[in-house]
C-alpha positions in Angstrom: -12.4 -21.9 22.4 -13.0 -18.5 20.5 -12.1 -15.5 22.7 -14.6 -13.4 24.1 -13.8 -9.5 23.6 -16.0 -6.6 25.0 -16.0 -2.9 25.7 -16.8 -0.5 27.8 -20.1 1.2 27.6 -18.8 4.5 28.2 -16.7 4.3 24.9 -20.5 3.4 23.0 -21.3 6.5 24.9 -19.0 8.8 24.1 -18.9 7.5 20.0 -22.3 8.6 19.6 -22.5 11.3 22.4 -25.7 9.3 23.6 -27.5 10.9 26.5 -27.2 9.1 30.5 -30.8 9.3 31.8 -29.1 6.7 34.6 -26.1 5.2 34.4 -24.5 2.8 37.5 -21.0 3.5 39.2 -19.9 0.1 38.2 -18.8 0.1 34.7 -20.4 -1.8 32.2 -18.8 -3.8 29.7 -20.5 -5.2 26.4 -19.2 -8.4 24.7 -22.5 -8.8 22.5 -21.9 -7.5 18.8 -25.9 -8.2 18.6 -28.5 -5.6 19.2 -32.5 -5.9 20.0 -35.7 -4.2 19.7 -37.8 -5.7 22.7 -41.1 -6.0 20.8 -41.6 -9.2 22.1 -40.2 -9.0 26.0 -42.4 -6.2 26.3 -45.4 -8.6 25.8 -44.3 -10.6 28.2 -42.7 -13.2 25.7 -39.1 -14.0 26.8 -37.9 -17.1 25.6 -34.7 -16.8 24.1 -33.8 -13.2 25.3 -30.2 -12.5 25.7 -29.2 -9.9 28.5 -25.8 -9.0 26.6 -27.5 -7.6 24.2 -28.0 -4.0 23.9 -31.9 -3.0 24.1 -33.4 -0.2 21.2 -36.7 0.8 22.1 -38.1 2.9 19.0 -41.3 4.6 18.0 -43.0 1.7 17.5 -42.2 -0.2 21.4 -43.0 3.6 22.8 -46.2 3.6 21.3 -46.9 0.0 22.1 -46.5 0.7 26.2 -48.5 4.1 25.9 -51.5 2.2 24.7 -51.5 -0.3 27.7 -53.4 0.9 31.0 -50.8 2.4 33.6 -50.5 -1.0 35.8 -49.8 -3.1 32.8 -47.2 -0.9 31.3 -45.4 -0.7 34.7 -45.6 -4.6 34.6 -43.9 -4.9 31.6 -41.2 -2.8 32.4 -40.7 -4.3 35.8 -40.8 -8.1 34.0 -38.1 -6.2 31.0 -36.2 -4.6 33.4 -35.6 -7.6 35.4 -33.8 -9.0 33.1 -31.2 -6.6 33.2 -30.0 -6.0 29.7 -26.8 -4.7 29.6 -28.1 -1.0 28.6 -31.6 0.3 27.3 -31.6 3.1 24.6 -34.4 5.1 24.2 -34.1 6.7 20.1 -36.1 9.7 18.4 -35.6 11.6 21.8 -38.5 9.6 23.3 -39.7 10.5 26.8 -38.9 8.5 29.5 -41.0 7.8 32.6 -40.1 7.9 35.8 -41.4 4.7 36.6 -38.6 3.5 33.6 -36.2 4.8 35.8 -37.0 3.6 38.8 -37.1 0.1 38.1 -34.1 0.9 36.0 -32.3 1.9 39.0 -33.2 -0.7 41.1 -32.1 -3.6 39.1 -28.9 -1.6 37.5 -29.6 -1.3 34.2 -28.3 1.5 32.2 -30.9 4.0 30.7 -29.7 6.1 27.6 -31.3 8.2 24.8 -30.6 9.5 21.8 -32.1 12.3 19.0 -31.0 9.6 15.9 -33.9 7.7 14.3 -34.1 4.1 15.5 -33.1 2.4 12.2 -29.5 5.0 11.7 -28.4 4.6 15.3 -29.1 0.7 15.0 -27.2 0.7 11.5 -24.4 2.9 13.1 -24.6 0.7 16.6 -24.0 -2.2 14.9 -21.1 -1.8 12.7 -19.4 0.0 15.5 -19.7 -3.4 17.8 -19.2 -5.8 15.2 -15.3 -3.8 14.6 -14.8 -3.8 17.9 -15.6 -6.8 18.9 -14.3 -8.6 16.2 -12.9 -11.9 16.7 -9.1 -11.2 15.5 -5.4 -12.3 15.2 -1.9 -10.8 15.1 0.4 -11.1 12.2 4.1 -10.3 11.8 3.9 -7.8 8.5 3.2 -4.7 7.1 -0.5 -3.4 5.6 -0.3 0.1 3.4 -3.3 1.2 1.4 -1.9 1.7 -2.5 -4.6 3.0 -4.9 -7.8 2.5 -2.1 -6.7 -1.3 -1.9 -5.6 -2.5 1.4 -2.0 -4.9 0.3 -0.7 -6.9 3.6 2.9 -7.4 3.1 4.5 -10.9 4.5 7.7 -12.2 4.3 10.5 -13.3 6.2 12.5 -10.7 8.7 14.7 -8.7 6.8 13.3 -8.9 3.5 12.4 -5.3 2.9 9.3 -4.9 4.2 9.5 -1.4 6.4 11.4 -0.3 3.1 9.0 -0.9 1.0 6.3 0.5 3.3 8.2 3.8 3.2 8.8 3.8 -0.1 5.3 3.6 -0.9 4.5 6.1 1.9 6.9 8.6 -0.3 5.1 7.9 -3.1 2.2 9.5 -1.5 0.2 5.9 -0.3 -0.5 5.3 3.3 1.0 3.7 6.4 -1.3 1.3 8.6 0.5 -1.1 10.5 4.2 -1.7 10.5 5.5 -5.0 11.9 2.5 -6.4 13.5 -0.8 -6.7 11.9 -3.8 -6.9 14.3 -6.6 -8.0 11.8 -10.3 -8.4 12.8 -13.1 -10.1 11.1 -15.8 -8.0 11.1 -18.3 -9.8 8.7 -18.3 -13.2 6.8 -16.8 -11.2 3.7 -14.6 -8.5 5.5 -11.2 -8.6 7.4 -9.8 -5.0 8.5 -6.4 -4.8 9.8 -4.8 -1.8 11.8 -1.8 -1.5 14.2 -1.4 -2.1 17.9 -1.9 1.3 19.9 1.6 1.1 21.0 3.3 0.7 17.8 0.6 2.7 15.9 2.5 4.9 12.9 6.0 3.5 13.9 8.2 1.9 11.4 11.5 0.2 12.1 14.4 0.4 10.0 17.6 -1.2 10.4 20.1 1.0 11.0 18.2 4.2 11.8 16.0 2.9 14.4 12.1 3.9 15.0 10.8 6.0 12.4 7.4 8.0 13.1 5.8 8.2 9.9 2.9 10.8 10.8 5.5 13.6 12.0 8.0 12.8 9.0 5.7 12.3 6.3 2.1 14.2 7.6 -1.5 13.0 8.7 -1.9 12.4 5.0 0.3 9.6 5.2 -1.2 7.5 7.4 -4.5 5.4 8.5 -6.2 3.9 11.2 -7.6 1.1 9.7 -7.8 -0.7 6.5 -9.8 -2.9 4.4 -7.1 -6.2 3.8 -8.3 -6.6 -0.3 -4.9 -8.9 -1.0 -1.7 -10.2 0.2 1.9 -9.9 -1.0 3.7 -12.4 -0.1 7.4 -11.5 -0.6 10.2 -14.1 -0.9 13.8 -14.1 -1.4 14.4 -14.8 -5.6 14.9 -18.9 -6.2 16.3 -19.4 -9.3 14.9 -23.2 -9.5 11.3 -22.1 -8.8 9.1 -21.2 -11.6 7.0 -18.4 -10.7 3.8 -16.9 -12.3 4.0 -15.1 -15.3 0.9 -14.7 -16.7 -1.2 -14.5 -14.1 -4.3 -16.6 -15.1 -5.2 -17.8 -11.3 -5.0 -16.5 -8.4 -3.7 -18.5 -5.3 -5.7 -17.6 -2.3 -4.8 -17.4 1.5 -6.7 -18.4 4.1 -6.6 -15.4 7.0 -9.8 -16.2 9.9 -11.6 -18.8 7.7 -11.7 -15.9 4.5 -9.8 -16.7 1.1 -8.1 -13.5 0.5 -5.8 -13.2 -2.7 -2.4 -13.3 -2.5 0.5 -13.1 -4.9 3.6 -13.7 -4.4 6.7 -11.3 -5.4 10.4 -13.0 -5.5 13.2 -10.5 -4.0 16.3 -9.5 -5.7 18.9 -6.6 -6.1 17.6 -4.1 -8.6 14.0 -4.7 -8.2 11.8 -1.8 -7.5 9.4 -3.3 -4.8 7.8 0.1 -4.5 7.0 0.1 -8.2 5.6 -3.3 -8.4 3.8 -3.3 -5.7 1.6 -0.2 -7.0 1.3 -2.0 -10.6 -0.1 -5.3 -7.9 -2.5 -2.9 -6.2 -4.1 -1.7 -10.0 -3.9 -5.1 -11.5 -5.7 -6.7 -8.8 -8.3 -3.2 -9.1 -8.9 -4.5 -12.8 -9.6 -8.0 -11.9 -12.3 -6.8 -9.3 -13.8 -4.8 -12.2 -13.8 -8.0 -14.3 -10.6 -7.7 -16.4 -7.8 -10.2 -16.0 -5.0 -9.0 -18.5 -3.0 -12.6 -18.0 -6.5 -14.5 -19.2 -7.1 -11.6 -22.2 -3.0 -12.2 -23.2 -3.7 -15.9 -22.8 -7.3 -15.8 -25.5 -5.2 -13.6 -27.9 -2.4 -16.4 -28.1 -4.9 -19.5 -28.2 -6.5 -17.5 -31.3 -3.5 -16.8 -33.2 -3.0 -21.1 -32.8 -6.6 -21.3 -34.1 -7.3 -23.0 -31.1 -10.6 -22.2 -29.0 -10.7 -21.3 -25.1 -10.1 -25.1 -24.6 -7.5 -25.9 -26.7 -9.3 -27.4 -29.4 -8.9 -26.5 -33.2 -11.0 -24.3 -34.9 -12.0 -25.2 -38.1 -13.2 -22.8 -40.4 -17.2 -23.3 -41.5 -17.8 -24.2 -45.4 
């Protein structure tokens, strides 16, 4: 059963400094990374309505009500209201009656406004809730940004990890999460990882002990969250495995039901993990922007064998 996660209404509040018109003294939590404009519940239609759901009313639901006679407006409300949503926001600065309030009041639902057009605040609304509540795991590993791309680091304990991580960090890329990973889906294309609060900018490294990375290094060199664009999987070197060397296909991991890309890096003395990892993060740039090197290299050699992109021999016309 997939975990239910939800947040406080007061944080909504505060993010986009929205305005109480009536708030309860309970807190209110939201678990619902759905919004709603109630053009239908306010004509009475409420099949399928979902209370979790935070309520917009716009221009176009104010201007409905105002055109219905006074009893039937304060029907409607009454019959939305009853429902209790988990909060009402009123956008565009709209006025609010005081017969909204009232029933408001008496059934607990929380009335808020804001100056922001309807269609910004919903845009806004709804990326906030769908990266907070996120459905998300924890992974033992590292996740720098290198060049814009977000590279999660795995590997075995003791591997090099929080070196590398530093390395890169003196190199003027950024920190994100050291040791544990907390990565969130936030859409069907899009996992973002950041770091536990606790742990947040801390790096361990044997010997020396807990490192904080933003008062060694500067703000600069460190992130909240991150965009996870590919994985590194680092491993110690096996002189009986073959490993990639051109690079032709990609191998794929599968993090929260997404196939992220992943490439993995043997580990020996005298490599410079730092170093390779930045060539990683700009080769696997170029293949984004629809240039694999390994399949270029790989057409240049079939040609010089007069061979075609399928192995077959060219013969020449005439």
């Amino acid at each position: 059963m997939t975990e239910q996660y939800s947040v406080s209404l007061a944080e909504i509040i505060s993010e986009f400094s929205l305005e109480i018109l009536y708030l309860p003294e309970k807190e209110v939590m939201v678990s619902s990374r759905e919004v709603n404009r109630p053009g239908l519940p306010l004509a009475g239609f409420f099949d399928h309505f979902e209370p979790p759901r935070i309520e917009i009313i716009g221009k176009v639901e104010h201007l409905y009500l105002e055109n219905l006679d006074a009893p039937t407006r304060k029907t409607r409300m009454y019959d939305f209201l009853e429902k209790r949503p988990v909060a009402v926001v009123f956008t565009t600065s709209l006025p609010v009656s005081d017969n909204t309030l009232a029933c408001a009041r008496q059934f607990g639902v929380p009335i808020l406004r804001t100056a922001q057009p309807t269609s910004a605040f919903m845009s806004a609304l709804i990326a906030s809730l769908s990266t907070r509540l996120a459905p998300r795991i924890t992974r033992h590993g590292v996740l720098v940004e290198v060049y814009g791309e977000g590279i999660l680091l795995l590997g075995d304990s003791g591997i090099g990890k929080s070196e590398t991580a530093i390395e890169l960090v003196k190199r003027g890329h950024r920190l994100i999460a050291d040791d544990a990973v907390e990565i969130k889906r936030v859409s069907d294309k899009t996992l973002v990882g950041s770091a536990p609060e606790l742990i947040r900018h801390y790096v361990e490294l044997r010997g020396i002990g807990i490192v904080d990375v933003r008062r060694i290094f500067g703000m600069g060199a460190v992130k909240m969250s991150e965009r996870i664009d590919a994985v590194i999987q680092l491993e110690f070197w096996d002189p009986e495995k073959c490993y990639d060397r051109f690079g032709t296909e990609t191998e794929y991991m599968d993090i929260m039901g997404l196939k992220i890309p992943k490439y993995t890096i043997p580990v020996k003395p005298g490599r410079n993990l730092a170093v390779i990892l930045e060539i990683a993060a700009m080769n696997h740039r170029q293949k984004k922007m629809g240039f694999n090197t390994g399949a270029e290299m790989e057409r240049k050699l079939m040609e010089s064998f007069g061979l075609d992109e399928v192995g077959e021999e060219v013969k020449p016309l005439g």
